[in-house]
C-alpha positions in Angstrom: -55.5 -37.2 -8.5 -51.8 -36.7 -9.7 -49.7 -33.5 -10.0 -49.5 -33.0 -13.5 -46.5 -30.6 -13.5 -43.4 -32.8 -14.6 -45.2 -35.9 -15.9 -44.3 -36.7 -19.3 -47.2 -39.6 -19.2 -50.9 -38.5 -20.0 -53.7 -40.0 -18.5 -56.5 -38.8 -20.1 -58.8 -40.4 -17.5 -57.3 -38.1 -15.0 -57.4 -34.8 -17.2 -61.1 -35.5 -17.6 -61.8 -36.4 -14.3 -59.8 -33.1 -13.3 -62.1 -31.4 -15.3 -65.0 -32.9 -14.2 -64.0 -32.1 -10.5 -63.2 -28.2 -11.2 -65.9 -27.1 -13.1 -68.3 -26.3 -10.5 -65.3 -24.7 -8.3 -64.9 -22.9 -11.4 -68.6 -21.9 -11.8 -68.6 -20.7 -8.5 -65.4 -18.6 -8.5 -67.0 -17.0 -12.1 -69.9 -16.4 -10.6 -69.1 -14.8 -7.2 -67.0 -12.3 -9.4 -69.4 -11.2 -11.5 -71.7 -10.4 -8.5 -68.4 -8.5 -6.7 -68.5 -6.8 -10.0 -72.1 -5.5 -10.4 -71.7 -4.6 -6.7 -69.1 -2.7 -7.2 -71.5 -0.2 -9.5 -74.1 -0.9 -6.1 -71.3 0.3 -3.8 -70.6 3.6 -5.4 -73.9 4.8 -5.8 -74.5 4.1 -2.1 -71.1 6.2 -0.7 -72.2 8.9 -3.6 -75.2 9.3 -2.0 -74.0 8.8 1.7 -71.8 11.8 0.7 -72.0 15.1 2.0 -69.8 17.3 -0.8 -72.2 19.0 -3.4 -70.7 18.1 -6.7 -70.8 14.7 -8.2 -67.2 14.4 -9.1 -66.7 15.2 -5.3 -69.3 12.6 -4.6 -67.8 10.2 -6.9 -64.2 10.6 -5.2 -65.4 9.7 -2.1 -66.7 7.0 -2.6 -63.9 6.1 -4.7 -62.0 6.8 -1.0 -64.3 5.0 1.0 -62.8 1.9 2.5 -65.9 -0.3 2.0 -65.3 0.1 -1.8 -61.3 -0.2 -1.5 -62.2 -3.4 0.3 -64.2 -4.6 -2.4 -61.7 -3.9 -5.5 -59.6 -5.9 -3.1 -61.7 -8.6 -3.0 -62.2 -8.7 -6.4 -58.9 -8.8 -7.5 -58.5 -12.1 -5.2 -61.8 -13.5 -7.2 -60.3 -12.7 -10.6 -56.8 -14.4 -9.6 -59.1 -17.5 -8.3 -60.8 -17.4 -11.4 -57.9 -17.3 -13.7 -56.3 -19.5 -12.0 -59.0 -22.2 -12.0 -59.2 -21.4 -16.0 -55.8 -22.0 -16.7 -55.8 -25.5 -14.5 -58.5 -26.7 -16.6 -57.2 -25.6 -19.9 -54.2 -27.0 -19.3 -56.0 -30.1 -18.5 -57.9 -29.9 -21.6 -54.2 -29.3 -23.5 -53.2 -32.7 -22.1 -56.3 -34.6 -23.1 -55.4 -33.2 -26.7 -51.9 -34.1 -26.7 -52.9 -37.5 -25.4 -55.3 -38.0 -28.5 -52.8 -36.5 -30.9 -50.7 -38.9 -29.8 -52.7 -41.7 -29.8 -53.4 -40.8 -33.4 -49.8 -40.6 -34.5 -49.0 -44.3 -33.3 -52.1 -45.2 -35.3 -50.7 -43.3 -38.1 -46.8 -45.2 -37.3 -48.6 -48.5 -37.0 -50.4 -48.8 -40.2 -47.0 -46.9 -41.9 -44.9 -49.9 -40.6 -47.2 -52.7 -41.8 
């Protein structure tokens, strides 16, 4: 597959291909975030009950504290920059197909102008 970042030339064999090839890495990537997310809500309620402090507030900040849940907004902060950047790759692959077919269509357009 070629590096599409200085190419003026559009291959729209390879663009769809790319796509092709990425959407399950992107399904994947989408889908482990949402379950970090809805864990996330898990992960709380677990350290808010492991908590000893009396208040909920106080309950709620620890487990705001607690390094399991630190560890998991890490972790899904690197999931959401995989999934973006997975988007982006394949939009901008779908960007070149376009260009390639408005191009196409132009020199159609030239052709028949020049007859």
């Amino acid at each position: 597959m070629k590096d599409y970042e200085y190419e003026t030339e559009y291959d729209p064999s390879l663009a769809i291909e790319f796509i092709f090839k990425k959407a399950p890495e992107y399904a994947k990537a989408k889908g482990q975030l949402a379950e970090l997310e809805a864990y996330k809500h898990s992960l709380k309620a677990i350290k808010m009950a492991q908590a000893d402090q009396s208040t909920m507030a106080a309950k709620e900040m620890e487990a705001y504290r607690s390094p399991e849940y630190q560890e998991l907004c890490k972790g899904i902060g690197v999931a959401t920059e995989t999934v973006e950047t997975l988007k982006w790759q394949l939009r901008a692959a779908e960007m070149r197909w376009e260009t390639w077919r408005t191009e196409q269509a132009n020199n159609r357009q030239l052709e028949r102008a020049t007859r």
